[in-house]
C-alpha positions in Angstrom: 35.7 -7.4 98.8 33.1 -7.4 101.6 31.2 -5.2 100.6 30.9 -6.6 97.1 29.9 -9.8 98.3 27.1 -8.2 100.1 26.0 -6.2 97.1 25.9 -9.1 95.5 24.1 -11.1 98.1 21.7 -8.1 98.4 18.0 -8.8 97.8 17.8 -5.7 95.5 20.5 -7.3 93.3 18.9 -10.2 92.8 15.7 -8.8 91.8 17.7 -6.3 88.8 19.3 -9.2 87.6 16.8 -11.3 87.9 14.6 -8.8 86.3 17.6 -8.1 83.5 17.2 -11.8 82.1 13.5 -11.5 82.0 13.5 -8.7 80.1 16.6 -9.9 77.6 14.4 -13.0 77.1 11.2 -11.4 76.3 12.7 -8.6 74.0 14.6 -12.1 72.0 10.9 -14.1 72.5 8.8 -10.9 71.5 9.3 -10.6 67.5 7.7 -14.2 67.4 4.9 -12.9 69.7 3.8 -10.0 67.0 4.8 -11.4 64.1 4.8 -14.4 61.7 8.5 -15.6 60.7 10.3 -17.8 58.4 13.6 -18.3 57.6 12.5 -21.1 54.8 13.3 -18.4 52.6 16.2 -17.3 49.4 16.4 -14.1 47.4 14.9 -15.0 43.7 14.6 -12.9 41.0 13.5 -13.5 37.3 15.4 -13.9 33.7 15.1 -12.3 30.6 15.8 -14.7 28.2 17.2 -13.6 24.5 16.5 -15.4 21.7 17.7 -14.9 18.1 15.3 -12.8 16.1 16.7 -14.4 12.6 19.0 -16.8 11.2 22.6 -15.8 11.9 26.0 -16.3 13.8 26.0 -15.3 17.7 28.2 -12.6 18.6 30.5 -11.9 20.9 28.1 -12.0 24.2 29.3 -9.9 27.2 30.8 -12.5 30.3 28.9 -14.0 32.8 28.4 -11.8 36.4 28.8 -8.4 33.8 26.6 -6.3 35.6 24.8 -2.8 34.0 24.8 -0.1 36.0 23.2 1.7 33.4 21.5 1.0 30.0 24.0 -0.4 27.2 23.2 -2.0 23.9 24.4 -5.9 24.2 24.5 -7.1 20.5 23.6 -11.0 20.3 23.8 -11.6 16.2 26.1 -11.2 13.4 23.8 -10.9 10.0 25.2 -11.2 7.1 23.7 -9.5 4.1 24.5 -12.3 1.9 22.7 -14.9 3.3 19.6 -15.4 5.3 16.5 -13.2 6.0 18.7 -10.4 6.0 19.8 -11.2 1.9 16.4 -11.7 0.7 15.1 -8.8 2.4 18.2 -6.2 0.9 17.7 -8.2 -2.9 14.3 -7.4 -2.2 15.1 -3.5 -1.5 17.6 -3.3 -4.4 15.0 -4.9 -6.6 12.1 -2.3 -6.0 14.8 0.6 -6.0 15.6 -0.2 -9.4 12.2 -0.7 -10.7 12.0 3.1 -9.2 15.1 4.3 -11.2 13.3 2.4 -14.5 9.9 4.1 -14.0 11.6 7.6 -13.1 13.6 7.1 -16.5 10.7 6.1 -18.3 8.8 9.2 -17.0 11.5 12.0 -17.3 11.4 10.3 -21.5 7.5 10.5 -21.4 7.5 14.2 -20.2 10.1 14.9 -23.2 8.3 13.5 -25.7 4.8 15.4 -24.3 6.6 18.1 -24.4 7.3 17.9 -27.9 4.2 16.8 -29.3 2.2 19.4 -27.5 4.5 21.8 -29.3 3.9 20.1 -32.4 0.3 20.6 -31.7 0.2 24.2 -31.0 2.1 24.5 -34.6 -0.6 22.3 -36.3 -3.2 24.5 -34.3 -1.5 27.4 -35.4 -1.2 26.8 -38.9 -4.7 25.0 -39.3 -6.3 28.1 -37.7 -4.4 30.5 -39.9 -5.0 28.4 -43.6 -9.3 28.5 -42.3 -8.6 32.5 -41.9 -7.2 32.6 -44.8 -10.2 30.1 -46.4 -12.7 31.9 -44.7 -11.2 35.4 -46.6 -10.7 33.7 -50.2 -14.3 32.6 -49.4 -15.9 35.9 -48.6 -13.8 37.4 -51.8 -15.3 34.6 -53.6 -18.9 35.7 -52.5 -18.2 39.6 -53.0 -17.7 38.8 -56.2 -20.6 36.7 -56.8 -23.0 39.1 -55.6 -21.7 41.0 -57.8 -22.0 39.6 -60.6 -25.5 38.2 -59.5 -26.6 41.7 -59.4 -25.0 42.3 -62.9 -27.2 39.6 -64.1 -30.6 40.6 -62.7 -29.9 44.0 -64.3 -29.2 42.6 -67.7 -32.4 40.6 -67.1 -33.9 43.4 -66.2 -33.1 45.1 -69.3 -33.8 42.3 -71.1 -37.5 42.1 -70.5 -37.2 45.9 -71.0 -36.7 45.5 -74.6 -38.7 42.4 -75.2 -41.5 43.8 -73.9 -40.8 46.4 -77.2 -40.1 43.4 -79.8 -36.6 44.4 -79.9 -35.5 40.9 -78.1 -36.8 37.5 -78.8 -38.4 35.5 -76.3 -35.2 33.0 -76.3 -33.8 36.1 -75.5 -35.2 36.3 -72.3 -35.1 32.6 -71.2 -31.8 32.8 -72.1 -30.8 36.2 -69.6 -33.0 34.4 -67.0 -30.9 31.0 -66.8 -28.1 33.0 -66.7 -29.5 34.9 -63.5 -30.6 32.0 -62.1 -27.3 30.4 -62.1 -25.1 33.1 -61.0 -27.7 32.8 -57.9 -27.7 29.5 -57.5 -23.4 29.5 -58.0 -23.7 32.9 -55.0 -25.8 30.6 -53.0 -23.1 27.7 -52.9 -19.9 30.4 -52.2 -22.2 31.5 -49.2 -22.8 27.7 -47.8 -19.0 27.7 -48.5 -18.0 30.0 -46.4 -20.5 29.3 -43.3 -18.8 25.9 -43.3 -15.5 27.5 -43.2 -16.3 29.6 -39.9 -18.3 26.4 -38.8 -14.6 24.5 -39.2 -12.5 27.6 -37.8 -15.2 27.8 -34.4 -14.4 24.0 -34.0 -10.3 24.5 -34.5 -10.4 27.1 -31.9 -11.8 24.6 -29.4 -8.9 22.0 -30.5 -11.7 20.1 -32.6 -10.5 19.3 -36.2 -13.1 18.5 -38.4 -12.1 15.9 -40.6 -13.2 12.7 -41.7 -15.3 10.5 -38.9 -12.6 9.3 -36.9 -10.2 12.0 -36.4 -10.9 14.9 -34.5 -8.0 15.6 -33.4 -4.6 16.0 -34.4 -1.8 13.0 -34.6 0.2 14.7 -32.2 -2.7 15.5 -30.0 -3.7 12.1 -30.3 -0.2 10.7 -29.2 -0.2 12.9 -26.5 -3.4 10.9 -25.2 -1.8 7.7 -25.5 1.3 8.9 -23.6 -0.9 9.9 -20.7 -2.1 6.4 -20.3 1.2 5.1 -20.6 2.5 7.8 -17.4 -0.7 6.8 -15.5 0.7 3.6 -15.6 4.4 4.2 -15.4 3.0 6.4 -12.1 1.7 3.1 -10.8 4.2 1.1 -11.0 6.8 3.8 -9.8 4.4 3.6 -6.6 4.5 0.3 -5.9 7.8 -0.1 -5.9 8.5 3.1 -3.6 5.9 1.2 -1.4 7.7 -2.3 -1.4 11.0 -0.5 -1.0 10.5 1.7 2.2 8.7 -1.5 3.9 11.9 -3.7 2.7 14.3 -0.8 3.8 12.2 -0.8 7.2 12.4 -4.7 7.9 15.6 -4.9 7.1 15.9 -1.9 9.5 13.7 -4.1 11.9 15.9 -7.0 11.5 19.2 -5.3 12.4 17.8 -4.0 15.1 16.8 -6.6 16.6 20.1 -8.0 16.5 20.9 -6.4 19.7 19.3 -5.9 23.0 19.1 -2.5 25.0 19.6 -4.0 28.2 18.2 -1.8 30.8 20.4 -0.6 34.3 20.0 -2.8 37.0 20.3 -6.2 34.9 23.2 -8.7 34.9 24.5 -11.1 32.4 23.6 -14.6 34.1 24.4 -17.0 31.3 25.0 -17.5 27.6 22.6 -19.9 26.1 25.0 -19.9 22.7 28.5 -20.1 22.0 30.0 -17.3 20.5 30.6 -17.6 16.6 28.1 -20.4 16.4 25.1 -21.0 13.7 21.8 -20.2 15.2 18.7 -20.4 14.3 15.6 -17.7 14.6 13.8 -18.3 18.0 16.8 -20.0 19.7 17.5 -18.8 23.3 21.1 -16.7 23.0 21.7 -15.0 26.4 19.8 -14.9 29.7 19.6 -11.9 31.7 18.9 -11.6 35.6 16.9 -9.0 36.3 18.1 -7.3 39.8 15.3 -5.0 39.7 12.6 -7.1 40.9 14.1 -9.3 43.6 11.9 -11.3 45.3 11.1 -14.2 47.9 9.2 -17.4 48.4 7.8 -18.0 52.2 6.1 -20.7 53.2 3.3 -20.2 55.9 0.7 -22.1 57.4 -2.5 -22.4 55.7 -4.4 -20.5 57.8 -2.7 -17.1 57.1 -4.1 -16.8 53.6 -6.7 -15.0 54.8 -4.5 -12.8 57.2 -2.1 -12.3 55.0 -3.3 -10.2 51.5 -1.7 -8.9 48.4 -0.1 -5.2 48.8 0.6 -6.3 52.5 4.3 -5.4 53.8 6.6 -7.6 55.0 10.4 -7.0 56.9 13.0 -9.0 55.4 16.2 -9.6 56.3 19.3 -11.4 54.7 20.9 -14.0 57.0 24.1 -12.7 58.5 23.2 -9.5 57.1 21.7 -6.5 60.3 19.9 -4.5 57.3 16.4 -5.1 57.3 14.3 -4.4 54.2 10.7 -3.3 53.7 9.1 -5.8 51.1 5.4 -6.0 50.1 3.3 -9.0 49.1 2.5 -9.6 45.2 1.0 -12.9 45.5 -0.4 -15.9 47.1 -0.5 -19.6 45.9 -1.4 -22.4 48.0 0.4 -25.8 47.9 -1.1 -27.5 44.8 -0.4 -24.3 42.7 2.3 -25.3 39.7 5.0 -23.0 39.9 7.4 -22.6 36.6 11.3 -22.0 37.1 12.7 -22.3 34.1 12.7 -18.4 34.1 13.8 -18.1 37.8 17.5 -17.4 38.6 17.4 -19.5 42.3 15.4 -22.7 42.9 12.2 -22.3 44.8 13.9 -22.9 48.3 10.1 -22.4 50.2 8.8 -25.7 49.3 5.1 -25.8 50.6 4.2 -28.9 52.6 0.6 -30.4 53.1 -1.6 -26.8 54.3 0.7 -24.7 53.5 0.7 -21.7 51.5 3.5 -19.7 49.2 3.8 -15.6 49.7 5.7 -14.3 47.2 7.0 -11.0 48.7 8.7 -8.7 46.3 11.8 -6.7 47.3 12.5 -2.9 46.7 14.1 -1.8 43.6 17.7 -1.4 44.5 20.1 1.9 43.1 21.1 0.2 40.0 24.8 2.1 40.6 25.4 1.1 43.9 24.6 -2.7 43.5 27.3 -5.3 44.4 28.0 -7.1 40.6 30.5 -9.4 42.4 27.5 -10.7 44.7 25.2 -11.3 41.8 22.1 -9.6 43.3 22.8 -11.6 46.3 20.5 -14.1 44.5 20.2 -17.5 45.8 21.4 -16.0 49.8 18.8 -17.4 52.9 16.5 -14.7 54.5 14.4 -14.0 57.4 10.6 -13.0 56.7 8.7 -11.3 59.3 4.7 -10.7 59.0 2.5 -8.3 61.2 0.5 -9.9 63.3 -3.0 -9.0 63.6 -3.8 -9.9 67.7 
C-alpha cells in the first residue's frame, strides 16, 4: 500500500498522466483542427416517379419498403384491348391487315386472269401468224400464176403483130391482144403489191403489232392485259400502304404494352404508390414512386467562405450517427443560400437548411452492393450523419 501511494505521489506519475489527458484531448480536439465538420446533415436520395403511359386501370403495384436486389419487371397498368388507346390502335391494326388480305386476293385473281389472257394471246398470235403464212403462200401462188399467164399474153401479142405485119390479122386484132397484155400486167402488178403487204403484215405480227384498223394494234386480250397491269400497280399500292400502317400499328401497340410496366433496375425500392390498385387512371398520372438507393447523397451546410476551398469532385468522410463505419463520399455540387432547391423528387426533407452566408455541398455517397443492402432500413434514408472536409492549412 505504501509503495503504491508513493508511486502515485511520484513526480514521474504525474507527468504520464498528466501527459495521458493531454494527449486523449488533443487526439478528440484534432479532427476539428484538420478538418471542416457538420453534423447538420441526413442521408437523401432521389425518386423515380412512374406515371401512366395511357389510359387504363392501375395494377397490382408491389408493397411499400419491397426492395430489388436485382432487376424485375414491376407492371403498373391493366390495358384493355377494348377500350382506350390500346382499342383504337388494335382496330386500327385489324383494319390495315384486312385491307392486306383484300389486296393479296385481289392480286392472286389479277395474276389468274393475266395468265389467261396472255395465253389467249399467244393463241391469237399463233393463229394470226399462221393464216398471214398461209396468205402470204396463196399470194405468191396467185402471182406464179399471173406471171404466167402474163407471159402467155406477151407471146400471143407477140404473135399477133407477127401475122399483122403479113395482113393475116386486122389491126383491131392487135389492139385487141395488146389490152389483153396490158391487163394481165396490170392484174400481175396488183397480186405482187398483194403479197408485199402480206409479209409487211406478217413482219409486224411477229413483233406483236396487228395491223388493223387505226386504233387497234394490238389484240383484245393483249389489250386487257394492259389494263390489268394498271389495275395490279394499284392494287400493289394499296397492299403497301396497309403493310405500312399495320407494322407501325402492330409496333405502337407493342409500344403501348410495353410501357405498361417498368424494368426497375437492382438497387431501387418501392417508396410509395401514388394510385390505388384497380383504380381509373389517366395517361401522364403519377402511379408509383421509386427510391433510388443507388445514388444516396447529403446536404451540408458550411460557411460561406469555403466555396472557394471546397470544389466539385472533392472527397469528403462521412459517417452515419451511431454508426463507426465511415464512408468515402465526393462533392457533386455547390449552391449557395438563395439557390431554390426542388424536393418534390427527394425521398428525405432537406435537413441542411442554409442560414444567411452559408452555402449547400451536396456530397454524393458510393454506390452500395445492391444484394447486401438492408430493405428493412430503407437505404437508411432520412438517418443524421457526420461530414468531415480536408482542410487545406
Amino acid at each position: 500500500m505504501i509503495n503504491l501511494q508513493k508511486l502515485l505521489r511520484a513526480r514521474s506519475t504525474r507527468i504520464v498522466l498528466a501527459g495521458a489527458l493531454i494527449g486523449t484531448g488533443a487526439m478528440g480536439f484534432a479532427p476539428y483542427v484538420f478538418n471542416d465538420i457538420s453534423t447538420q446533415a441526413a442521408i437523401n436520395a432521389p425518386l423515380i416517379r412512374l406515371t401512366a403511359a395511357s389510359d387504363g386501370t392501375v395494377a397490382a403495384l408491389p408493397d411499400n419498403g419491397r426492395y430489388f436486389d436485382r432487376t424485375t419487371d414491376v407492371r403498373l397498368l391493366d390495358l384493355s384491348q377494348d377500350t382506350g388507346a390500346v382499342a383504337d390502335l388494335k382496330a386500327e391494326a385489324d383494319l390495315a391487315q384486312a385491307e392486306m388480305a383484300l389486296s393479296q386476293r385481289q392480286l392472286a385473281e389479277l395474276t389468274a386472269q393475266d395468265q389467261r389472257l396472255a395465253r389467249r394471246a399467244a393463241v391469237f398470235t399463233g393463229a394470226t401468224t399462221q393464216r398471214l403464212m398461209a396468205d402470204r403462200d396463196s399470194a405468191q401462188a396467185a402471182l406464179a400464176g399471173c406471171e404466167a399467164q402474163r407471159a402467155e399474153e406477151a407471146a400471143n401479142l407477140a404473135r399477133v403483130r407477127t401475122l399483122a405485119a403479113q395482113g393475116f390479122i386486122s389491126p383491131a386484132g392487135v389492139e385487141k391482144a395488146q389490152a389483153t397484155a396490158a391487163l394481165k400486167t396490170s392484174d400481175c402488178s396488183g397480186a405482187a403489191a398483194k403479197l408485199r403487204a402480206i409479209q409487211v403484215t406478217r413482219s409486224a405480227a411477229e413483233s406483236s403489232v396487228f395491223i388493223g384498223d387505226s386504233y387497234n394494234d394490238a389484240p383484245y386480250a393483249v389489250q386487257q392485259a394492259d389494263r390489268l397491269l394498271l389495275q395490279k400497280q394499284s392494287i400493289e399500292k394499296t397492299l403497301s400502304d396497309a403493310t405500312a400502317r399495320y407494322r407501325l400499328a402492330t409496333l405502337r401497340l407493342k409500344d403501348a404494352l410495353s410501357r405498361a410496366s417498368y424494368r426497375a433496375p437492382a438497387g431501387t425500392l418501392v417508396w410509395a404508390e401514388t394510385a390505388s390498385p384497380g383504380a381509373a387512371i389517366r395517361a401522364g398520372e403519377p402511379v408509383l414512386d421509386l427510391l433510388d438507393c443507388r445514388r444516396r447523397f447529403v446536404q451540408v451546410a458550411l460557411p460561406e467562405r469555403k466555396a472557394e476551398v471546397i470544389a466539385p469532385g472533392a472527397s469528403a468522410d462521412i459517417r452515419m450517427i451511431g454508426s463507426h463505419q465511415w464512408m468515402k463520399g465526393r462533392v457533386v455540387n455547390i449552391s449557395g443560400a438563395a439557390s431554390r432547391r426542388k424536393e418534390e423528387l427527394l425521398a428525405a426533407s432537406t435537413y441542411s437548411v442554409p442560414d444567411d452566408r452559408e452555402i449547400v455541398v451536396d456530397v454524393a455517397l458510393p454506390a452500395p452492393d445492391a444484394a447486401k443492402m438492408d430493405a428493412a432500413r430503407k437505404c437508411d434514408v432520412g438517418r443524421l450523419a457526420e461530414v468531415r472536409f480536408s482542410r487545406t492549412l
